[in-house]
Structures are given as structure tokens and as C-alpha cells.
VEXVO-681957 format. One record per residue (C-alpha): residue number from 1; residue in three letters; x, y, z. Coordinates in nm, 2 decimals, padded with zeros to 4 digits. Layout:
<recs>
   resi   resn        u        v        w
    NUM    ala        X        Y        Z
...
</recs>
This chain:
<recs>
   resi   resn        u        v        w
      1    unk    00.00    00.00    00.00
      2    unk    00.11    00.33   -00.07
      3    unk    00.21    00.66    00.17
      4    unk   -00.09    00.82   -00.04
      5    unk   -00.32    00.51   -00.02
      6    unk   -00.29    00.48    00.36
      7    unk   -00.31    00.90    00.44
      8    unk   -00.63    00.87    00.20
      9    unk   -00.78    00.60    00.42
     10    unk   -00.67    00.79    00.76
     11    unk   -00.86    01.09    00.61
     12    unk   -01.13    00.86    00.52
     13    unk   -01.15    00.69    00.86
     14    unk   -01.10    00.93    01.09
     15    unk   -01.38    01.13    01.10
     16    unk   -01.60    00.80    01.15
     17    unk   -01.48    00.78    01.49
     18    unk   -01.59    00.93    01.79
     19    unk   -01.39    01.24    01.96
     20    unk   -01.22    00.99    02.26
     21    unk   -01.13    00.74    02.02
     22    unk   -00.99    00.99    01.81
     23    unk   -00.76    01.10    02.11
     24    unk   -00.64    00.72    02.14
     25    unk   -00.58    00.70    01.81
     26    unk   -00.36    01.01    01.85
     27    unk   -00.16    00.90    02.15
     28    unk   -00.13    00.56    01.97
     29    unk    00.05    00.75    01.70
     30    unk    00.28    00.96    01.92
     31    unk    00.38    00.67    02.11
     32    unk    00.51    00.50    01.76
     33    unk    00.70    00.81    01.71
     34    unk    00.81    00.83    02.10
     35    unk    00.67    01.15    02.16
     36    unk    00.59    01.18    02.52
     37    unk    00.68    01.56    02.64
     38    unk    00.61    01.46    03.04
     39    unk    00.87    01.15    03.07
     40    unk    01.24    01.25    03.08
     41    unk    01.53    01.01    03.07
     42    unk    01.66    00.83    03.38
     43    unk    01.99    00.98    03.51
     44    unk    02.26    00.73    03.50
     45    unk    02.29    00.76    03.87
     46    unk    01.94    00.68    03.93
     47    unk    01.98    00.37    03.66
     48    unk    02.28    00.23    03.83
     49    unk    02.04    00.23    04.20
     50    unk    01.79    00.07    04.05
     51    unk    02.06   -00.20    03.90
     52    unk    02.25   -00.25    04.23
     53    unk    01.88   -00.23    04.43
     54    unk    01.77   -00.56    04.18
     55    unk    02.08   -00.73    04.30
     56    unk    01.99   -00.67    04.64
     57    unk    01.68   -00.81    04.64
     58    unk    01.79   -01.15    04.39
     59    unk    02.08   -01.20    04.64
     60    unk    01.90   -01.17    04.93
     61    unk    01.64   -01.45    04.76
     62    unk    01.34   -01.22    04.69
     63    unk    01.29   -01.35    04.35
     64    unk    01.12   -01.60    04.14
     65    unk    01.21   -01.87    03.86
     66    unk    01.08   -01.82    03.49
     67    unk    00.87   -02.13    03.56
     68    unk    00.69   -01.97    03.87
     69    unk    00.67   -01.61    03.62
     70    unk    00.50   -01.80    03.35
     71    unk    00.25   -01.93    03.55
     72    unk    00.21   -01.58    03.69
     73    unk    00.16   -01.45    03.36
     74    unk   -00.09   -01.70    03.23
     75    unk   -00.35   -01.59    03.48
     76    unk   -00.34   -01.20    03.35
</recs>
């Protein structure tokens, strides 16, 4: 499909949608393109805590296997 084919369609679609879904669409878009003006970027400092605070807590036993995190994840 073409850059003109799919802009045509957008055009074509868009106004069939209601105002909120409109919106989502929107932020859907912006998040392809990573534009989010409220985050800013973790400080290397404030990385490397979080790093050294995970291997606190796997050291000190407060984790869990893959196995246990699958079946975690196949109740969501």
C-alpha cells in the first residue's frame, strides 16, 4: 500500500470515529513516534540504584524462577 493510499484511508476513517477514540488513536500514534513531552530520561545515577537495588533483592532470595513467572503470567 502506498504513503498516499494509507493518508487517504486515515482521512477517510478518521472522522468515522468518535472524539475519545480519536484521542487514542492520537496517543497511539505519538507513542510509535516516541513522543511523550512529560517523561524525561533516567539519570545514569538513578539507573545504576535501580541496577544494584535488583541485586539486592535476587541475592538476598526475593525473586522467582521463569517457571513460577509463566505461570504468573498465564493468569493476567
Amino acid at each position: 500500500m502506498t504513503t498516499t493510499a494509507i493518508k487517504k484511508q486515515v482521512e477517510d476513517y478518521l472522522p468515522m470515529l468518535s472524539t475519545k477514540q480519536q484521542v487514542l488513536v492520537l496517543e497511539m500514534i505519538k507513542s510509535f513516534l516516541q513522543v511523550d513531552n512529560e517523561s524525561k530520561r533516567m539519570s545514569i545515577k538513578q539507573y545504576n540504584k535501580e541496577i544494584d537495588e535488583a541485586v539486592a533483592r535476587i541475592e538476598n532470595g526475593n525473586s522467582i524462577s521463569h517457571k513460577e513467572a509463566m505461570k504468573e503470567i498465564a493468569k493476567w
